[in-house]
C-alpha positions in Angstrom: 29.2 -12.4 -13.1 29.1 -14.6 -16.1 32.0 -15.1 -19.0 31.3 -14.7 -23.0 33.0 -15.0 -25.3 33.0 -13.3 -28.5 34.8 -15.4 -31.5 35.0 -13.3 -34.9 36.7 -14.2 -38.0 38.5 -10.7 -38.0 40.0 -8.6 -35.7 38.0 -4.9 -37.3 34.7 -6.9 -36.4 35.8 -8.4 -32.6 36.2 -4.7 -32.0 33.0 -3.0 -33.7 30.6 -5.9 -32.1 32.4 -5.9 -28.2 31.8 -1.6 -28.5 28.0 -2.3 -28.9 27.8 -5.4 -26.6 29.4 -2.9 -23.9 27.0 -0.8 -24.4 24.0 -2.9 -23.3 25.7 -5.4 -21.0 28.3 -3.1 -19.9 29.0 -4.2 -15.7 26.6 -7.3 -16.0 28.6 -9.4 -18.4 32.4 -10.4 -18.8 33.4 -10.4 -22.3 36.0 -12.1 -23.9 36.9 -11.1 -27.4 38.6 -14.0 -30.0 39.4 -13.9 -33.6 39.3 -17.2 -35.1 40.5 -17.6 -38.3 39.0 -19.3 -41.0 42.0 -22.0 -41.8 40.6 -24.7 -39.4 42.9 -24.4 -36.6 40.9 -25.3 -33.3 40.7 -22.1 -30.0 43.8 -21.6 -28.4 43.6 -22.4 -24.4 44.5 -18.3 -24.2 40.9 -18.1 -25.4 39.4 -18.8 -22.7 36.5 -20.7 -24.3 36.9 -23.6 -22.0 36.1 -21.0 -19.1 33.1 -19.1 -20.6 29.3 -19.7 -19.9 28.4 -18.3 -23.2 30.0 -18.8 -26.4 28.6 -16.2 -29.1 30.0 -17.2 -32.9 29.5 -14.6 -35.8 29.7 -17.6 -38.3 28.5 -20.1 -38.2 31.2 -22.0 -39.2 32.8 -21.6 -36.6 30.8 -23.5 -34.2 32.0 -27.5 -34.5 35.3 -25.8 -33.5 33.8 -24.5 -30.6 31.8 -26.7 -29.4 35.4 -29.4 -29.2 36.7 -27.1 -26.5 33.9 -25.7 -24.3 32.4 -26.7 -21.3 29.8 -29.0 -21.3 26.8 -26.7 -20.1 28.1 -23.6 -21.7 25.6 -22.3 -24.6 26.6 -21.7 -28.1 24.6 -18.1 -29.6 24.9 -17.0 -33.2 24.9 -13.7 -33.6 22.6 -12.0 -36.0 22.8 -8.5 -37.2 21.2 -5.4 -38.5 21.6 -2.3 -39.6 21.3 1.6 -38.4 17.5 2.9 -38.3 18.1 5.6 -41.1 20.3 3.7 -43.3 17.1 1.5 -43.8 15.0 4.0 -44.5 17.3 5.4 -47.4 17.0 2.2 -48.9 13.6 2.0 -48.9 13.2 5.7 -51.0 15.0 3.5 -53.6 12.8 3.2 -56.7 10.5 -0.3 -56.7 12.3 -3.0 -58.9 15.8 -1.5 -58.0 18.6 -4.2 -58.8 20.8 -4.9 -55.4 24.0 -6.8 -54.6 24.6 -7.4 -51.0 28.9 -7.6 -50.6 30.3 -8.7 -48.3 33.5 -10.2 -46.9 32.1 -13.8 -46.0 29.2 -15.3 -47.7 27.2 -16.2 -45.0 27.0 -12.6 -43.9 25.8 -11.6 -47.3 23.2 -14.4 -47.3 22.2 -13.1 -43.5 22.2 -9.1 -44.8 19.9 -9.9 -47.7 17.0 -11.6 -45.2 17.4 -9.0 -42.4 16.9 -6.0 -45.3 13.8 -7.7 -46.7 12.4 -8.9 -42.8 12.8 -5.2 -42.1 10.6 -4.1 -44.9 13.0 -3.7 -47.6 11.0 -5.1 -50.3 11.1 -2.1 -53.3 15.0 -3.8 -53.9 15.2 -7.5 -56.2 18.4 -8.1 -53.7 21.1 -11.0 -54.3 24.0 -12.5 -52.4 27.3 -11.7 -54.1 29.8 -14.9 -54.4 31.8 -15.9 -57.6 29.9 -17.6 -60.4 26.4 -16.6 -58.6 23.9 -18.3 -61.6 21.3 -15.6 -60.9 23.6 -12.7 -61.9 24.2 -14.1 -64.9 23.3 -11.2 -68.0 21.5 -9.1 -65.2 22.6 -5.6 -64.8 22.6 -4.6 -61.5 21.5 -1.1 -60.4 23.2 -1.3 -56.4 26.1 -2.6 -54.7 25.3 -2.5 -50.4 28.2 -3.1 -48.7 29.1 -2.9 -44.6 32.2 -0.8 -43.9 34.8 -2.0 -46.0 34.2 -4.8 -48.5 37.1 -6.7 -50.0 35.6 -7.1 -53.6 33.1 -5.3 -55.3 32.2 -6.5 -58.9 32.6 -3.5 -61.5 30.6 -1.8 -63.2 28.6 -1.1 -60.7 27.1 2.3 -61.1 26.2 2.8 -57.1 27.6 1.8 -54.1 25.5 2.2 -50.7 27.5 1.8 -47.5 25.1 0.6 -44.4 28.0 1.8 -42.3 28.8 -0.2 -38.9 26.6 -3.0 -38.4 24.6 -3.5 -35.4 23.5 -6.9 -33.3 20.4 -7.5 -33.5 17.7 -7.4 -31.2 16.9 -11.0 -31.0 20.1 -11.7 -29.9 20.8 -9.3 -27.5 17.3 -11.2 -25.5 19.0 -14.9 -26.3 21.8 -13.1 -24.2 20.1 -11.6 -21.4 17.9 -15.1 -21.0 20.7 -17.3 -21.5 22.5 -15.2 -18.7 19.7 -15.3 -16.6 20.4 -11.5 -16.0 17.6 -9.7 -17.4 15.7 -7.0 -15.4 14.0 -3.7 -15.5 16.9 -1.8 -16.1 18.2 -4.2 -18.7 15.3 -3.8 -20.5 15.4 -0.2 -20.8 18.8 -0.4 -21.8 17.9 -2.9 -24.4 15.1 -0.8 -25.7 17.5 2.1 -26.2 19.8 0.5 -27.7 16.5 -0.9 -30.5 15.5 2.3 -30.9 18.3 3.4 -33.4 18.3 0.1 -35.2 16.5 -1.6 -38.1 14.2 -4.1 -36.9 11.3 -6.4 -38.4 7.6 -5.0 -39.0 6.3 -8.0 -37.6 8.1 -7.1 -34.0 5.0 -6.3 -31.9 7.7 -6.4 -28.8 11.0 -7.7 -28.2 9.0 -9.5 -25.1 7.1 -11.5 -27.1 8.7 -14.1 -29.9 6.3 -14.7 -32.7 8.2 -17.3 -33.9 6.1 -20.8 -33.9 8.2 -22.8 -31.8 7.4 -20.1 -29.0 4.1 -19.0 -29.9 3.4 -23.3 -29.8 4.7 -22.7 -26.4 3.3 -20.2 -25.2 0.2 -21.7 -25.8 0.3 -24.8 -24.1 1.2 -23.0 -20.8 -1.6 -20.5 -21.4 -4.0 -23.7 -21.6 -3.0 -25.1 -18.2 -3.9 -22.1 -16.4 -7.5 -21.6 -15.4 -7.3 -17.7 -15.5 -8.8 -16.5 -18.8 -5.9 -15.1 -20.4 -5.6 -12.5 -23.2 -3.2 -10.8 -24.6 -3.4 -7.8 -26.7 -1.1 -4.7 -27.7 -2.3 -0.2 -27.4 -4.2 -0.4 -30.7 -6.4 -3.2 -29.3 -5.6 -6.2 -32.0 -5.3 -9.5 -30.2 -2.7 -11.2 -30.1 -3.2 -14.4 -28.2 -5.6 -16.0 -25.7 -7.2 -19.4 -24.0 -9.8 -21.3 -23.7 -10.8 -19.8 -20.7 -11.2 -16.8 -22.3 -13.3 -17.2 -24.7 -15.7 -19.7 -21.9 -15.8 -16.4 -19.9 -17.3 -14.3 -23.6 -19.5 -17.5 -23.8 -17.7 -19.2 -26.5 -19.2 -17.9 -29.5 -17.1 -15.3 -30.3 -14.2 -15.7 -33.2 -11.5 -14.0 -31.4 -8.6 -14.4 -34.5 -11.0 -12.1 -36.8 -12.2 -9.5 -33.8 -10.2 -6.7 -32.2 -10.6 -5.8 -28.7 -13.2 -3.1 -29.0 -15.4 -5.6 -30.6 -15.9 -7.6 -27.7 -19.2 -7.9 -25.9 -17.6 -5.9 -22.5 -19.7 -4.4 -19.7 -19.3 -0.5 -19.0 -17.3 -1.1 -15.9 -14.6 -3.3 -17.6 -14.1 -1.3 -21.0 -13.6 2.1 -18.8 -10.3 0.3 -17.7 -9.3 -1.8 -20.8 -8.6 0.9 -22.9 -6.4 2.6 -20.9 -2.6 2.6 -19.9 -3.8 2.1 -16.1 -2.3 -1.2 -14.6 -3.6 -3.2 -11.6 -4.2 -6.6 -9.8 -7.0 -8.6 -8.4 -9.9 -5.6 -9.1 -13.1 -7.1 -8.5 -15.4 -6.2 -10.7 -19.3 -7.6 -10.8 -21.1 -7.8 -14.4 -24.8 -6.9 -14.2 -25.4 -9.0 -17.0 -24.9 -12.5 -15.5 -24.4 -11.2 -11.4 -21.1 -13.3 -12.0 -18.0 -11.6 -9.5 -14.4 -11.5 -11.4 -11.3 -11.1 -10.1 -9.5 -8.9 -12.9 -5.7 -8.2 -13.8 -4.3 -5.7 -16.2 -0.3 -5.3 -16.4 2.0 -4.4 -19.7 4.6 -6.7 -20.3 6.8 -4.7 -21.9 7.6 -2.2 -19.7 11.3 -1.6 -21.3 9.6 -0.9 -24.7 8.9 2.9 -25.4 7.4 2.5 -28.8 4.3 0.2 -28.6 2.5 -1.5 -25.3 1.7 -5.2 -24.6 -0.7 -5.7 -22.2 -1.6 -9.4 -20.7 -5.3 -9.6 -19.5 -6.3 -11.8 -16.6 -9.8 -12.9 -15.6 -10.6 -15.9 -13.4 -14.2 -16.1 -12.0 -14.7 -15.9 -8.2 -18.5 -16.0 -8.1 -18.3 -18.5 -5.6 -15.7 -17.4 -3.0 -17.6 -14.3 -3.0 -20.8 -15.7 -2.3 -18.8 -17.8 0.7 -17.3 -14.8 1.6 -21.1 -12.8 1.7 -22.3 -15.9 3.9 -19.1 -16.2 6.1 -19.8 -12.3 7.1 -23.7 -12.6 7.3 -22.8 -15.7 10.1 -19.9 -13.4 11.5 -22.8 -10.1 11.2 -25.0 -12.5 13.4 -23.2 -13.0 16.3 -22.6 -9.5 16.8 -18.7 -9.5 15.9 -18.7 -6.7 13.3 -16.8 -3.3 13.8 -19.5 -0.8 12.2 -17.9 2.3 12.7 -14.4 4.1 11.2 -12.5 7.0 11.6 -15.0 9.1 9.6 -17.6 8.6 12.0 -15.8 10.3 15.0 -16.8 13.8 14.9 -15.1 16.6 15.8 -12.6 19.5 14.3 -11.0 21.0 17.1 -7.0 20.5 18.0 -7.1 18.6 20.8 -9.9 15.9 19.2 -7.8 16.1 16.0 -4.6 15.3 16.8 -6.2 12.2 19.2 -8.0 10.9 15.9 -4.8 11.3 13.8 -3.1 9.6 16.3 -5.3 6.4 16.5 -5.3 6.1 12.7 -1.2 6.0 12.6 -1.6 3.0 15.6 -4.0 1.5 13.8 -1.9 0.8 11.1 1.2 -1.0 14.0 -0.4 -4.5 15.1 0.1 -4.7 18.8 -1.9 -4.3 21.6 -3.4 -0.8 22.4 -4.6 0.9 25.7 -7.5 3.6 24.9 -8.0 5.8 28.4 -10.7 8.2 28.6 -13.8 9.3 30.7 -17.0 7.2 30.8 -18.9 8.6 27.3 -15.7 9.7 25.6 -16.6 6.8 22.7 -13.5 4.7 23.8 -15.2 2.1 21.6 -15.7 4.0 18.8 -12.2 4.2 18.5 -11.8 1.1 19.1 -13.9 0.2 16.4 -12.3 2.6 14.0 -9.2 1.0 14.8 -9.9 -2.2 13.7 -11.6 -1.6 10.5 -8.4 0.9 9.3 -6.0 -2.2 10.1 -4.8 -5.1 8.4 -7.2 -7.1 10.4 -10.6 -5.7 9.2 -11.5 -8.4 6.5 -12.0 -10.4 10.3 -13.8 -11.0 13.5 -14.1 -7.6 16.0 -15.5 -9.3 19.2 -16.2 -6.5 22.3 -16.6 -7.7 25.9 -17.1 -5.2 28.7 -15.1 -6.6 31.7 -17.3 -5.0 34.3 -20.7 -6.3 33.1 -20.2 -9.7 33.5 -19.7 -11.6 36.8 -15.8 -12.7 37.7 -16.9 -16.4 37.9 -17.9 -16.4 34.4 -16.0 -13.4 32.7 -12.8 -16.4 32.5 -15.0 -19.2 30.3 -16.5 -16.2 28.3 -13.1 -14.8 27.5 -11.0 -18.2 26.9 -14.0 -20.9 26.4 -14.3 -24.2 28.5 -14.4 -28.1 27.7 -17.2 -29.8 28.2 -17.7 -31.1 31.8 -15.9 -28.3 32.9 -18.1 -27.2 35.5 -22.1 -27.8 36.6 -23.9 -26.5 33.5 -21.2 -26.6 31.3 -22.8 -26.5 27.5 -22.6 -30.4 25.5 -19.7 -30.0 23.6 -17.7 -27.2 24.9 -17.9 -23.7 24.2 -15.6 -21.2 22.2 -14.2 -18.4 23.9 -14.3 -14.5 22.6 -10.3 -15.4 22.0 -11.3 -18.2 19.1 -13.4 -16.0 17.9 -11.5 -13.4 17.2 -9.2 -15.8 15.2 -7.1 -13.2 12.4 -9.2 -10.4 14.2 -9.7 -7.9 17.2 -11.0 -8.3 20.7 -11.9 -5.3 22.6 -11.7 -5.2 26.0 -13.7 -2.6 27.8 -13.2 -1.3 32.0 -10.1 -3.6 31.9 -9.4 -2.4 34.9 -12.2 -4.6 36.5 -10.4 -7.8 35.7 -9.4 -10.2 38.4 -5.7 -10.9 39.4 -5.7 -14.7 37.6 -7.8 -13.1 34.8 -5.0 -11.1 34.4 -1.9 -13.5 34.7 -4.1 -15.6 31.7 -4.3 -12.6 29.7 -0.7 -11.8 30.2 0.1 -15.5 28.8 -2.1 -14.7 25.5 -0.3 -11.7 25.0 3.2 -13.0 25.8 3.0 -16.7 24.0 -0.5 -16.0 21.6 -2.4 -18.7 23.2 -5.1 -20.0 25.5 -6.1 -22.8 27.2 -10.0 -23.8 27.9 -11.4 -23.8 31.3 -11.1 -27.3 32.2 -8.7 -27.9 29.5 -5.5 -29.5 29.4 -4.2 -28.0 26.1 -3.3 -25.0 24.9 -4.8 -23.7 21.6 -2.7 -20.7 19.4 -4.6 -17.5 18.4 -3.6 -14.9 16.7 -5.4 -11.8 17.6 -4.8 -7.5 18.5 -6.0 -6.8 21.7 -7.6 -3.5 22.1 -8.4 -2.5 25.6 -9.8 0.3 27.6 -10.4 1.9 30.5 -11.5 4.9 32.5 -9.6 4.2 35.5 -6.1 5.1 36.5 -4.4 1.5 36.3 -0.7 3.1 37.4 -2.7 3.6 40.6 -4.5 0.3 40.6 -1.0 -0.8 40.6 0.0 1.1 43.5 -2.4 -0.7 44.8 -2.1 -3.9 43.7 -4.8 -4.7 42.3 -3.4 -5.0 38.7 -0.9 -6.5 37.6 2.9 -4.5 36.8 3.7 -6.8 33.8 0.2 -6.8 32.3 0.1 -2.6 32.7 3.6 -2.4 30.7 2.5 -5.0 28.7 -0.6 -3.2 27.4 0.7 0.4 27.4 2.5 0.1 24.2 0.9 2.2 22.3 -1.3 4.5 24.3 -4.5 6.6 23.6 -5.8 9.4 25.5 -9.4 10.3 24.4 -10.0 13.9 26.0 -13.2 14.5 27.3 -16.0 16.7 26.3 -14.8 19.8 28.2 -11.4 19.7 26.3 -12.8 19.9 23.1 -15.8 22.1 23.7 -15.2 23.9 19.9 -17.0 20.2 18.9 -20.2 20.4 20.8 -22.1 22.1 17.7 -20.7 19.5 15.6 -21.6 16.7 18.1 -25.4 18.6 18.2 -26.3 18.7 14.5 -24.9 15.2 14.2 -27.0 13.6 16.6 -30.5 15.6 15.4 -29.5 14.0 11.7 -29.1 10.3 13.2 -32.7 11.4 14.6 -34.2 12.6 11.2 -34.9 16.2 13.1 -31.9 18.3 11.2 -33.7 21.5 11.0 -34.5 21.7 15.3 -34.0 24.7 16.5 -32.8 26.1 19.5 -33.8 29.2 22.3 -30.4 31.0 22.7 -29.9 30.3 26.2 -30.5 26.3 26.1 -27.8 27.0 23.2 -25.2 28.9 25.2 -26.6 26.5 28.3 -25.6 23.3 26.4 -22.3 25.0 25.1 -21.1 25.6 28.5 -22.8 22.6 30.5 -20.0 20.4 32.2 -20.9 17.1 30.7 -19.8 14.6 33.3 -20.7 11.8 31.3 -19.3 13.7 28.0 -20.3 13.0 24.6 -22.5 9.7 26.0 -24.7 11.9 28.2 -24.6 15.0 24.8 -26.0 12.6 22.7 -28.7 11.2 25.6 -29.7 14.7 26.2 -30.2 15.6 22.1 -32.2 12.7 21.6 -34.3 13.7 24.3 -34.9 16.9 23.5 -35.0 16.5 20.1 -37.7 14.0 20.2 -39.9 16.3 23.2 -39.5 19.3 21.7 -40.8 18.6 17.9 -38.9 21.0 16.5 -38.2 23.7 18.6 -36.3 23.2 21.7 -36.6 25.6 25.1 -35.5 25.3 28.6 -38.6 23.4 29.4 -37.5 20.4 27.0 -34.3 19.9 28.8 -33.7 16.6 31.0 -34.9 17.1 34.6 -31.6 16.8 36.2 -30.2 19.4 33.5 -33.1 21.9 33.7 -32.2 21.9 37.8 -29.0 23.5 36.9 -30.3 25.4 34.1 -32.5 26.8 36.6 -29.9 27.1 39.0 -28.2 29.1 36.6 -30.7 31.5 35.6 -31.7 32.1 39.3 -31.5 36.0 40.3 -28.3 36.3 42.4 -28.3 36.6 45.5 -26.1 39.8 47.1 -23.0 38.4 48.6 -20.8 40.5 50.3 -18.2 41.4 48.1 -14.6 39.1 49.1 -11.2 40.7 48.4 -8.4 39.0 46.1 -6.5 37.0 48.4 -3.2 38.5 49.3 0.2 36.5 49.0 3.5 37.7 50.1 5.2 37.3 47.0 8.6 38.7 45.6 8.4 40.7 42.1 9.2 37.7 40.0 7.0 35.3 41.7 4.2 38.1 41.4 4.9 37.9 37.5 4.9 33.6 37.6 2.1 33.9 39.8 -0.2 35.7 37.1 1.0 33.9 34.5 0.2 30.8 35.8 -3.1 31.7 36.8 -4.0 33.1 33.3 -3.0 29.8 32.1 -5.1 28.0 34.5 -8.3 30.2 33.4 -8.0 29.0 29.5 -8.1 25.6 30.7 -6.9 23.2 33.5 -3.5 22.3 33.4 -1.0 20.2 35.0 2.4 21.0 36.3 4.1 19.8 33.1 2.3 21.7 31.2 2.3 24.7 33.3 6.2 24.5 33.0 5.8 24.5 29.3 3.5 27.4 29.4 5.9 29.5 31.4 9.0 28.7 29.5 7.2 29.5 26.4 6.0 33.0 27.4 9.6 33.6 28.5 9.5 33.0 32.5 11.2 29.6 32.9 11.2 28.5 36.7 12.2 25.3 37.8 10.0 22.6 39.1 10.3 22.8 42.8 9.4 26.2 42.6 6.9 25.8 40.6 5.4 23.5 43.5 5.6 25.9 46.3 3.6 28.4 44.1 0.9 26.3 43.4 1.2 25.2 47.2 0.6 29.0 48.1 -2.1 28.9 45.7 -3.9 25.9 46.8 -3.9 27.6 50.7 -5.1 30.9 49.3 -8.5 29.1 47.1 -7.3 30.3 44.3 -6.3 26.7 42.5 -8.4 23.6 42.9 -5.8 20.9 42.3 -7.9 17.6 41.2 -6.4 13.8 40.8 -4.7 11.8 38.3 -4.8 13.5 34.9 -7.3 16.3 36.1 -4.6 18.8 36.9 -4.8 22.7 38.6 -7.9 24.5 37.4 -8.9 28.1 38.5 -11.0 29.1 41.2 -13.7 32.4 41.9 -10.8 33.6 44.4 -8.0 32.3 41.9 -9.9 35.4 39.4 -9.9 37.7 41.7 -6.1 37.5 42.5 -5.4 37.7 39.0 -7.5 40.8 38.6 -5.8 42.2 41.3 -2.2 41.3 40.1 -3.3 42.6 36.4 -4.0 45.5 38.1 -0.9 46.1 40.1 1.5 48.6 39.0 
């Protein structure tokens, strides 16, 4: 924390001063009150002056005794004063031409009184500095004596005597503080701008942020100029205050800015809906029809600590031509295919299960690391992918896809990491890029990643571990910098198992994880998925015979949302407008047939019959109710049980589903499939519904 001092020729003014200086710099500054009397003796080392940063003087006088004893890089600050906000405006109700004596103890804050008064808009008083044999009092009567607090001598005869009461420091150099001090900030300035708003200060203050004086506004200025932003700046009612030549070469030069106001200014629509506001913001781009020029614009108040009037600095620089580079860069990029076309809004679907999977992938998108998607074939693994990518920091870049199964082993490592020329018989003159380099600052997506071969996979585990690659037929290593997004419909814990991936590549690439259910999980979302498809085909009005619609709704969809869409478009297109059984797919009208076949009698089966105690009679039912909303596996079977009350452990809850399985009443499938509910399965729970 830095030292002031505060040096006063009397002790009643050391303390008025330090009270308001605490009130503004209270906690930020140290401050070090002196009284200095006025009979030429120099600081006494008690002081402290030799120790302080800041030396502020209330005379001016007082400041070749100073300077003898402080330290070479301390600054020297004279205070200036003014007076209480409502005392000022009781002396301006005083009648015009109003004679007015300014006493005070010390001539030099007489002198200072009388130009603060009349800088502050006290101009209805003729005002003069009192001091003995004062030639411009000589046979004048005067109407007014203005005094501060108490006032040694007062001439007589004086009819009124106006006290200003306390004075106050002024705002200018409360700033030369807080600069000088290097210690202003936000909440400075709104203690500063409290502190102004009770005080007296000069009409011609637009803000206590921006110095009119000429040294500053000379400046000011010349920095403006060395910037090639246009630059303007301008307060709430719109009067302008300064600007560059930049500016006025972005109106086209012929406009006389010192005699125009803001609203006068040739703006396009899109610009002035934004000007004219208290709305702030940064690097808007904004594209005027007039002259297809591209701006980059910027729009902040710079005097946020102020509450009584705004400042607001303007800033325009053209970037017609990094746009246009930009444009081209993308067209090039558009061309060779690496463009992520789809977001989060194209994935369709409203029911839990889909929801919380899409909610889930926009929060990962959002954590740049490498993501595993697992799902069915035709679950639209790649539409998330590509959804991914364009709601993440990486979307202004390269998305390059690659489906590791369609391209042959021998060539699927110089497509993924590039090769050097001469590399091999047939190698391309110059080399060739890989999908890596191309992703530079982007997103590769790597499909059936399963199918990769073990020293695919130890290379892959070296881009993700030390974010480079190395050319086929290469001898150096090249850095990248890219988010790997991979998928699969395979179970790699078992590939592992098997060893036929890699353990540090699987736990290298199941960080963040995303399970994309399949179509007969989310069944709620086939209506959706329908009327989306017949709009991408122009055929939204189709209609449907209500048993292909009930057919399609319960249809197993093997090859989920992939083989939906296959078998819409087909339709949609045969059909014309109305679709019936007859405009289904071959392969999907066998089953529909199959379906809609007159039953055959079959001798009617009895439930299966388990030797079961009471409790497991109730677990048993439960379990298989659970089974016929949809198929489970054990964990969640567990949960279901505990949640309806009937907690059993998970050893039990084995040999149940064992007895189960033996009986045909569960089918138990692989990897994520779980239990699902057989014919015989509903006819037990019938028959245990039934049971007393």
């Amino acid at each position: 924390m830095k030292t002031m001092l505060l040096v006063t020729k009397r002790k009643s003014v050391q303390e008025m001063y330090q009270a308001e200086l605490e009130k503004v710099f209270g906690g930020r500054l140290r401050i070090l009150p002196c009284v200095h009397p006025d009979d030429g003796m120099d600081f006494s080392s008690e002081s402290g002056i030799a120790q302080a940063d800041i030396v502020l003087i209330t005379n001016p006088y007082s400041f070749p005794w100073a300077r003898r004893q402080m330290r070479p890089d301390a600054q020297i600050i004279n205070l200036n004063f003014s007076f209480a906000r409502e005392k000022l405006e009781a002396l301006k109700r005083f009648p015009v031409g109003t004679e007015a004596l300014a006493c005070f103890n010390f001539y030099s804050s007489a002198h200072q009184a009388v130009y603060a008064l009349y800088e502050a808009g006290v101009t209805n008083l003729n005002l003069y500095v009192h001091y003995p044999g004062n030639p411009n009092l000589k046979g004048k009567h005067v109407d007014l004596a203005i005094i501060s607090g108490v006032t040694d001598d007062i001439p007589p005869d004086i009819p009124q005597i106006f006290d200003m009461g306390p004075r106050k420091i002024s705002l200018t150099t409360l700033l030369d503080i807080a600069v000088k001090a290097n210690i202003l900030d936000d909440e400075l300035q709104r203690s500063i701008a409290r502190y102004s708003e009770a005080i007296a200060t000069p009409d011609s203050y637009l803000s206590y942020f921006y110095d009119i004086s000429s040294a500053t506004a000379l400046q000011l200025k010349a920095i403006m100029e060395c910037i090639d932003y246009g630059i303007l700046i301008y307060d709430q009612q719109g009067d302008i205050i300064s600007f560059n030549q930049s500016f006025t070469g972005f109106l086209g030069g012929s406009v006389d800015l010192y005699n125009t106001g803001l609203r006068d200014l040739p703006w396009e629509s899109e610009l002035s809906q934004v000007l004219f506001t208290g709305e702030e913001f940064r690097n808007r781009l904004f594209t005027l029809r007039g002259s297809g020029r591209s701006v980059s614009v910027s729009k902040e108040r710079i005097n946020k600590g102020d509450p009584r009037k705004s400042l607001y600095i303007l800033l325009i620089k053209d970037v017609t031509e990094i746009t246009a580079l930009e444009a081209s860069l993308r067209r090039q990029i558009a061309k060779r295919g690496h463009v992520a076309r789809y977001t989060f809004s194209d994935i369709k679907g409203s029911s839990p299960a889909y929801l919380r999977c899409i909610r889930k992938a926009e929060r990962i998108a959002q954590i740049d690391k490498p993501t595993l998607i697992i799902g069915e074939s035709g679950t639209g693994k790649e539409l998330f992918a590509q959804s991914i990518h364009n709601a993440s920091a990486r979307s202004r870049f390269p998305f390059v896809a690659m489906n590791c199964a369609a391209i042959p082993a021998s060539l699927l490592e110089s497509e993924l990491f590039g090769y050097d020329e001469g590399a091999f018989t047939g190698a391309r003159r110059g080399g060739k890029e890989g999908l890596f380099q191309l992703a530079q600052k982007g997103s590769i997506f790597l499909d059936e990643i399963g199918e990769l071969s073990l020293p695919t996979q130890a290379k892959l585990l070296r881009v993700l571990e030390e974010k480079e690659v190395m050319k086929v037929g290469s001898g150096t290593v090249t850095g990248v910098d890219v988010r790997i997004l991979a998928a699969t419909n395979r179970d790699l814990e078992a590939l592992v198992e098997k060893g036929e991936f890699r353990l540090d590549l699987y736990y290298r690439l199941n960080t963040l994880i995303i399970n994309v259910p399949p179509l007969r999980e989310h069944r709620s979302d086939i209506p959706v998925l329908i009327r989306e498809f017949l709009r991408q085909e122009r055929l939204p009005d189709c209609q449907f015979d209500p048993d292909v619609w009930d057919f399609l709704l319960h249809y197993e969809w093997k090859g989920n949302i992939r083989e939906l869409r296959n078998c819409v478009e087909y339709m949609a297109n045969i059909a014309g407008g109305h679709v019936t059984s007859e405009h289904l797919p071959d392969y999907i009208l066998q089953r529909y047939a199959a379906a809609h076949a007159a039953p055959t009698p079959q001798p009617v089966r009895q439930a299966p019959e388990l030797e079961l105690s009471p409790g497991d009679r109730d677990a048993a039912c439960l379990i298989l109710r659970l089974l016929r909303r949809h198929p489970a596996g054990r964990r969640a079977i567990l949960d279901g049980l505990e949640a309806e009350g009937l907690p059993i452990t998970e050893y039990h809850l084995r040999s149940l589903l064992g007895q189960l399985e033996e009986q045909g009443c569960i089918a138990v499938g692989r990897g994520r499939s779980g239990c699902s509910l057989t014919r015989d399965g509903e006819r037990l729970l019938a028959a245990l519904q039934k049971a007393p």
